[in-house]
C-alpha positions as CSV (number, residue, x, y, z in Angstrom):
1,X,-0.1,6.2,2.0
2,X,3.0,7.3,3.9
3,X,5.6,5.3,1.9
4,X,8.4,7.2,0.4
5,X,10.0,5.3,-2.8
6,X,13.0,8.4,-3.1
7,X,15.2,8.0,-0.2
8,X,16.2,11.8,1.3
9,X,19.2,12.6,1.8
10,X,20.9,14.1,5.3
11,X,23.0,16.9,4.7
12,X,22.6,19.6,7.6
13,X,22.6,23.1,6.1
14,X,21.1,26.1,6.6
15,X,17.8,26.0,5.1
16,X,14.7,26.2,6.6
17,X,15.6,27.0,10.0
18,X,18.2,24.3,10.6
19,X,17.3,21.6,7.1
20,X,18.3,19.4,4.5
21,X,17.6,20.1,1.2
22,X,15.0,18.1,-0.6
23,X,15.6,15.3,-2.5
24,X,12.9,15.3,-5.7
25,X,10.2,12.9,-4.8
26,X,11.7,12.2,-1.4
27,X,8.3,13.5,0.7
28,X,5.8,12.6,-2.3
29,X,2.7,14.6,0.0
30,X,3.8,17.4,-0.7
31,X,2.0,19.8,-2.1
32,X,2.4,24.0,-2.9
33,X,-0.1,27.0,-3.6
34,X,0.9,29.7,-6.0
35,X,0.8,32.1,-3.3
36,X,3.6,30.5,-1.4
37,X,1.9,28.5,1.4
38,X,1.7,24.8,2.0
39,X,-0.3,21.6,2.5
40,X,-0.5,17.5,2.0
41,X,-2.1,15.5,-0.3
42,X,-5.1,13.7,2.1
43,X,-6.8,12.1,-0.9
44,X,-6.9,12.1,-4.8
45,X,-8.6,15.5,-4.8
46,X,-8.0,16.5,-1.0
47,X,-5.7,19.0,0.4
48,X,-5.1,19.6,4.1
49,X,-3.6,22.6,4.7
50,X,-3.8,25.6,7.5
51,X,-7.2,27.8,7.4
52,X,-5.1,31.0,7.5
53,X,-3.2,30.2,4.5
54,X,-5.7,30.5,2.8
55,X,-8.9,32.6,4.7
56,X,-7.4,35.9,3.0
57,X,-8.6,34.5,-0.8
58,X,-12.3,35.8,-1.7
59,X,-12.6,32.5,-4.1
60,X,-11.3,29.3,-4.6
61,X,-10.9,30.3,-8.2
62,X,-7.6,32.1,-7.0
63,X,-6.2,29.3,-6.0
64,X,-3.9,26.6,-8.2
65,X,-2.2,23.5,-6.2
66,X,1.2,22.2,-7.2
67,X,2.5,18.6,-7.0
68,X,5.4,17.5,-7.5
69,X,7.3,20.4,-7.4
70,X,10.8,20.2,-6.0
71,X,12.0,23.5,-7.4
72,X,10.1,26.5,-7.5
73,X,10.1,26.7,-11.1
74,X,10.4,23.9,-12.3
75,X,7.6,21.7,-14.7
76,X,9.1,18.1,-14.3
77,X,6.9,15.7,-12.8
78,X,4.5,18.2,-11.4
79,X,0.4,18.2,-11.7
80,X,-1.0,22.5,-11.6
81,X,-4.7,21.5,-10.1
82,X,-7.1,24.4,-9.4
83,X,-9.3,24.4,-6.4
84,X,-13.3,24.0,-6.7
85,X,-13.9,24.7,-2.8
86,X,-12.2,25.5,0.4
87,X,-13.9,24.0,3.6
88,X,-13.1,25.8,6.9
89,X,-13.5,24.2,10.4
90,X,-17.0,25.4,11.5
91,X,-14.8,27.0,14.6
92,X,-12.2,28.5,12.9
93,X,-11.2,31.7,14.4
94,X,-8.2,33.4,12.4
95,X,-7.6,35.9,14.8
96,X,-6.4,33.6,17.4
97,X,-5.3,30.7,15.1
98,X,-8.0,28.7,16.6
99,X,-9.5,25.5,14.5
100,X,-6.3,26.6,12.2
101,X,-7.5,23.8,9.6
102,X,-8.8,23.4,6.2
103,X,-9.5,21.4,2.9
104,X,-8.8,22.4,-0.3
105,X,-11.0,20.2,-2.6
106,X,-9.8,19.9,-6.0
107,X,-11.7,20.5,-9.6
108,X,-9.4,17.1,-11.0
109,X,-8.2,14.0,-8.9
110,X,-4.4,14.1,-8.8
111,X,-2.4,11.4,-10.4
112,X,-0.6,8.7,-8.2
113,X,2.9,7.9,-9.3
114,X,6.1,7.0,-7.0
115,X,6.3,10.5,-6.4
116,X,2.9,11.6,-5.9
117,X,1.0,10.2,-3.3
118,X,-0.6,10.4,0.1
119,X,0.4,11.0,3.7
120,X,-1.4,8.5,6.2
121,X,-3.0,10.0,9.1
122,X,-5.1,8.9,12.2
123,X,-7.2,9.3,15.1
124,X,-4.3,7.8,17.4
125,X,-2.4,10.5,19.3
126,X,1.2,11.2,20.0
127,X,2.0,9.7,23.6
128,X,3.9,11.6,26.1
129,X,5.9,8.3,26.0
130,X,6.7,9.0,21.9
131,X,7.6,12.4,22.9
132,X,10.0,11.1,25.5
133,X,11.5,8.2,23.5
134,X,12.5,10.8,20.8
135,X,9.6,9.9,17.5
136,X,11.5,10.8,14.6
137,X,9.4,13.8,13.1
138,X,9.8,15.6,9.8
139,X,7.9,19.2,8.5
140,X,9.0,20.4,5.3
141,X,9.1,24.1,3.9
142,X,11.1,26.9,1.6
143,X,14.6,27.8,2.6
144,X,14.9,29.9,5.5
145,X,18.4,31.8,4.0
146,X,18.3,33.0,0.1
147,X,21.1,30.8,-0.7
148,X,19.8,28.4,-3.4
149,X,16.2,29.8,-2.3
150,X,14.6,28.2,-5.4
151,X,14.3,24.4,-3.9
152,X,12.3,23.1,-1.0
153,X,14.1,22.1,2.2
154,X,12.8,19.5,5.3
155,X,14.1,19.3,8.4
156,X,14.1,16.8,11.4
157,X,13.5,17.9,14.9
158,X,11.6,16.6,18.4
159,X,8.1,16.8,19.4
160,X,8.2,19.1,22.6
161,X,6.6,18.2,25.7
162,X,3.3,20.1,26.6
163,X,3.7,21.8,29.5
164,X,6.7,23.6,28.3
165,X,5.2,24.9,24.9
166,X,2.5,25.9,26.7
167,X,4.8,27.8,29.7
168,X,6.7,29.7,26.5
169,X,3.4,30.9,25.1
170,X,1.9,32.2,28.6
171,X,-0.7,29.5,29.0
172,X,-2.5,29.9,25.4
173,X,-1.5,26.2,23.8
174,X,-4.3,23.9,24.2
175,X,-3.1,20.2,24.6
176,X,-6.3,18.8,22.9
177,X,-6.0,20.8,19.4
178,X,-2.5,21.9,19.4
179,X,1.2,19.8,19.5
180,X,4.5,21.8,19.5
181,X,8.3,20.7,17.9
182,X,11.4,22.0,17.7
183,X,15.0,21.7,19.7
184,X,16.1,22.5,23.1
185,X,19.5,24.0,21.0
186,X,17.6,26.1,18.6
187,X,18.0,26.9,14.8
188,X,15.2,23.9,14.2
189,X,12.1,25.2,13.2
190,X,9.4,26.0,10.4
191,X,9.3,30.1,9.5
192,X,7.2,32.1,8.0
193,X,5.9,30.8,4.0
194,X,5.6,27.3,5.4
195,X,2.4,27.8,7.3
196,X,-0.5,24.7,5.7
197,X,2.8,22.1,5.1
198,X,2.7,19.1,7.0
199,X,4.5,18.2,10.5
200,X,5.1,14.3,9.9
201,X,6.4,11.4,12.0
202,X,7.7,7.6,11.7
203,X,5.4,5.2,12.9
204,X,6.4,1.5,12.8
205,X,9.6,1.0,10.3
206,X,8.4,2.8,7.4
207,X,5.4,4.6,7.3
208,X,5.0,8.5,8.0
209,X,2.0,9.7,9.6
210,X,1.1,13.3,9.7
211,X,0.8,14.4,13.0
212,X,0.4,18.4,12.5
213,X,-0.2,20.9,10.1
214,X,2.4,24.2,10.4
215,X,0.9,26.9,11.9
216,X,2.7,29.6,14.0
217,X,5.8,30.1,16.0
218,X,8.4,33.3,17.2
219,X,11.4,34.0,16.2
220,X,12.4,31.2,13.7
221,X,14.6,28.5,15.0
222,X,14.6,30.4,18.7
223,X,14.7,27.5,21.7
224,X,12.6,29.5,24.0
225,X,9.7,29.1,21.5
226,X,9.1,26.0,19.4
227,X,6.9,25.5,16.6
228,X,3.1,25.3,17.2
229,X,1.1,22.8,14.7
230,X,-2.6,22.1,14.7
231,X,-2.8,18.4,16.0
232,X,-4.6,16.3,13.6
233,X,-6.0,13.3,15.4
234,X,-7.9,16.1,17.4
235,X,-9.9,16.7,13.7
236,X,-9.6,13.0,12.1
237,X,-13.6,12.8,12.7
238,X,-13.7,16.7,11.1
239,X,-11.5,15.6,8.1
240,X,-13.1,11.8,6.9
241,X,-16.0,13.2,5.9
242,X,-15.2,15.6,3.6
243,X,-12.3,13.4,2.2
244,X,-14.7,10.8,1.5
245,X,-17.1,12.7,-0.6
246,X,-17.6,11.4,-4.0
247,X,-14.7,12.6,-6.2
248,X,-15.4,14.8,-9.3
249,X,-14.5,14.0,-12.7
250,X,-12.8,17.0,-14.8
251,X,-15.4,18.3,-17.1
């Protein structure tokens, strides 16, 4: 898990908020829904994504997951998966983004190949003293501008310390549940669409881990007010379980 075997590529331009333009294969986690939201690949037939993504949908039936994709419309490479079930946090309240976090479980397992696979992820947390020493973070998404609109962009950008996400939100971040990114310059930041993808960061020389999950912000790419993701150490006991169930043969 966390190995990319497609090196991206690091031209600025305006995409989502401040990104780079994805290079196929590049962040091989990646997964899309049909209805424009994101998410990770956690297991061969386990999705991680945010619970308001996807709360709105009266049956998982609704739902087909795409991976693979690099341009919106494009079939090469990709695997169209529908979703048996969607498991909510048993605390998840959507009006106030709380417990934001949820699994899609999946009706096939999904193929490995060099540019399908899986995002690591942990119990550990992100230190004040990785926040400090600058951990090199990634969260991917659609373009933020409608030039070239149809491929995915990522972007790179710093964890932000605590105590000042929570001072732009008025108090309302919780340090246990929540982490924030973005940059003290602005124009660095997920938007609207890319709620579910994943927030991911370099651990060691060459391993990603995925720290967060995308889940609300103000005013894309504004300084004052950096990104808000649902920290997932906080629900690495939440999340084994229900990754480890038995997987289920396509009938």
């Amino acid at each position: 898990c966390g190995k990319t075997y497609v090196s991206p590529q690091f031209t600025w331009n305006q995409r989502i908020a401040g990104g780079n333009e994805e290079v196929p294969g590049s962040w091989p986690w990646l997964r899309w829904f049909k209805i424009h939201y994101g998410g990770s690949i956690i297991s061969e037939q386990a999705i991680l994504t945010a619970g308001h993504s996807v709360d709105f949908l009266s049956s998982p039936s609704q739902l087909n997951v795409v991976v693979g994709r690099h341009v919106r419309n494009s079939n090469d490479g990709e695997q169209l998966i529908k979703v048996k079930q969607i498991v909510f946090h048993n605390d998840y309240h959507p009006l106030f983004l709380r417990n934001g976090i949820a699994i899609l479980i999946l009706s096939e397992p999904i193929t490995y190949i060099s540019t399908i696979r899986p995002i690591c992820y942990s119990d550990s947390n992100i230190t004040t003293s990785d926040i400090d020493n600058g951990i090199q973070c990634i969260a991917n998404g659609r373009p933020f501008t409608q030039q070239d609109c149809s491929k995915f962009a990522f972007l790179f950008f710093n964890l932000v310390n605590y105590k000042n996400c929570d001072a732009s939100y008025g108090g309302t971040i919780s340090m246990d549940t929540q982490i924030c990114a973005g940059s003290t310059k602005g124009g660095v930041d997920t938007c609207q669409g890319d709620s579910g993808g994943p927030l991911v960061c370099l651990i060691g020389e060459s391993t990603w881990f995925q720290v967060g999950v995308t889940s609300f912000g103000k005013d894309c790419g504004n300084k004052r007010y950096p990104g808000v993701y649902t920290k997932v150490s906080y629900y690495y006991q939440w999340i084994k379980p229900v990754t480890s169930l038995p997987l289920q043969q396509p009938t």
